[in-house]
C-alpha positions in Angstrom: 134.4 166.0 112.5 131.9 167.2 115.3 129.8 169.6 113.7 125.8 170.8 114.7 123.4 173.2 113.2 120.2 173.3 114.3 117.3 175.8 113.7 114.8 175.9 116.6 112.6 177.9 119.0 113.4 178.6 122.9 111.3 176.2 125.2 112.1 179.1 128.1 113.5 182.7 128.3 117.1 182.3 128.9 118.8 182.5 132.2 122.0 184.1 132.6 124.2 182.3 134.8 128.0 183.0 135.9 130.5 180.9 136.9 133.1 181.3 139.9 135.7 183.4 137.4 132.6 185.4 136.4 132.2 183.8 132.9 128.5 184.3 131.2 127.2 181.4 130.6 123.4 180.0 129.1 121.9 176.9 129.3 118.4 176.1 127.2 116.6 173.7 125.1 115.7 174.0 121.4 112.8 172.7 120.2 113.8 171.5 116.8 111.4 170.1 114.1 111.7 166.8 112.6 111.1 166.7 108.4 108.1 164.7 108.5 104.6 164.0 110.4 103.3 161.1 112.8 100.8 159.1 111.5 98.8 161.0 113.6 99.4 163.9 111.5 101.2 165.5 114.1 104.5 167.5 113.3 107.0 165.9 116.2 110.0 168.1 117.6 113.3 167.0 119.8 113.8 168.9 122.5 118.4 170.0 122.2 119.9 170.8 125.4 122.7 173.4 124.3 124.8 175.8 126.0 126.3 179.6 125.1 129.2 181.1 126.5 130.4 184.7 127.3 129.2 187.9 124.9 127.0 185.5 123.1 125.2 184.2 126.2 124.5 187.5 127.4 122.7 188.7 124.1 120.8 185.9 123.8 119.4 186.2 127.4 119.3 190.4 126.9 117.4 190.0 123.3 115.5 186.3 123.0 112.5 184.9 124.8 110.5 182.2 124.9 109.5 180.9 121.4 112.3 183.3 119.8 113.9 181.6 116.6 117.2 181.2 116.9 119.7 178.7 114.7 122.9 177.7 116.4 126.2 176.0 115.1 128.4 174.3 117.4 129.7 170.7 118.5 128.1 167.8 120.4 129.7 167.6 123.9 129.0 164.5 126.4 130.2 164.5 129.9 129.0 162.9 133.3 129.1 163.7 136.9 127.7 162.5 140.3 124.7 163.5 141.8 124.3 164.6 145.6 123.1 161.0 145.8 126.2 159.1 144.2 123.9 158.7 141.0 126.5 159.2 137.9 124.5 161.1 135.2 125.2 161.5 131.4 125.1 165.0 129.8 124.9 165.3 126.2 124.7 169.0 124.8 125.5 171.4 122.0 128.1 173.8 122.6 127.1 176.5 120.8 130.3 178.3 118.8 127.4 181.1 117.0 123.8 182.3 117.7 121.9 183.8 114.9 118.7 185.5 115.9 115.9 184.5 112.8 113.2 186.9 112.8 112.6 190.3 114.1 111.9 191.1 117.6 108.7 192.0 117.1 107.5 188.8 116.1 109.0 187.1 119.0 105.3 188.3 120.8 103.4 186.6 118.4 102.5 183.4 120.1 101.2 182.4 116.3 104.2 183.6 114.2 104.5 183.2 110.6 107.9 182.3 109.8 106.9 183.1 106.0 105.9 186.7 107.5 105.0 189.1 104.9 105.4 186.7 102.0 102.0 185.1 102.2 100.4 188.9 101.2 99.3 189.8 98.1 101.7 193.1 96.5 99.6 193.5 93.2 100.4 196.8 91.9 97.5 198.9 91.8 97.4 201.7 89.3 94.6 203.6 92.1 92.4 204.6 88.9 89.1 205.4 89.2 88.3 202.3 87.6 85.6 200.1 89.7 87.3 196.6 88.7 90.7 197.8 90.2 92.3 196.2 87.6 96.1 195.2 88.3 98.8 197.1 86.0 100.9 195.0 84.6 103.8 196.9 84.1 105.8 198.0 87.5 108.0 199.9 85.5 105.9 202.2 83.0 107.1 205.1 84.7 110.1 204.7 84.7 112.2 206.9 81.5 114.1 205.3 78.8 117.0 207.1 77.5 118.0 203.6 75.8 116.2 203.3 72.2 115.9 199.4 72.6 113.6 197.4 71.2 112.0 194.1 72.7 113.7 192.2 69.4 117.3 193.6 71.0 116.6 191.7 74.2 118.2 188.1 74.6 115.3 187.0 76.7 
């Protein structure tokens, strides 16, 4: 089974490329996080050279920039070929199969993105009385009109 997902960002805006026949085609790298820290502290990343083909390549380079967050899924793919010096080189790359975009394109701008975005705000629900301690209502749904005649006792939780 050869089988990759990755979640990274762009290390460069994408550049669309044909081939001879005319087929779209991306290359980029994706700069991937590891789970832990150096010693240092320091979060490390590797650097995945993939590649899109077709419809696919031409959104990502028509909708993602540098530092978009994309997540991929696709296979591993090696292959080699000979330099203009004779030199054979090694290619390793992920062939992407699907692109998901992961966040909205207005925070690919940001250069300090939250990926937590809103989440990280507080949503107390203010009852907007004149009150001076703004005190937080605890009760979303007292508005809200019950035809049911239901007890808390009928509830199972």
């Amino acid at each position: 089974m050869n089988k990759v997902i990755l979640t990274g960002r762009l290390t460069k805006d994408p550049e669309l490329k044909k081939t001879n026949s005319g087929l779209s085609y991306v290359q980029f790298n994706l700069a991937v996080n590891r789970n832990y820290v150096s010693k240092s502290g320091e979060r490390q990343a590797d650097f995945i050279n993939c590649v899109v083909w077709r419809v696919q390549a031409d959104n990502l380079a028509k909708y993602i920039k540098k530092g978009g967050l994309i997540g991929v899924e696709g296979e591993i793919q090696t292959r080699t070929y000979d330099d203009q010096n004779g030199i054979r080189k090694y290619i390793t790359e992920v062939v992407c199969n699907s692109i998901e975009f992961l966040e909205p394109k207005s925070q690919q701008s940001k250069s300090n993105y939250d990926p937590f975005g809103d989440m990280n705000q507080d949503y107390s629900y203010n009852d907007n009385s004149s009150n001076k301690n703004n005190k937080v209502d605890t009760d979303p749904f007292k508005d809200i009109q019950n035809d049911l005649n239901l007890s808390d006792d009928d509830l199972p939780f």
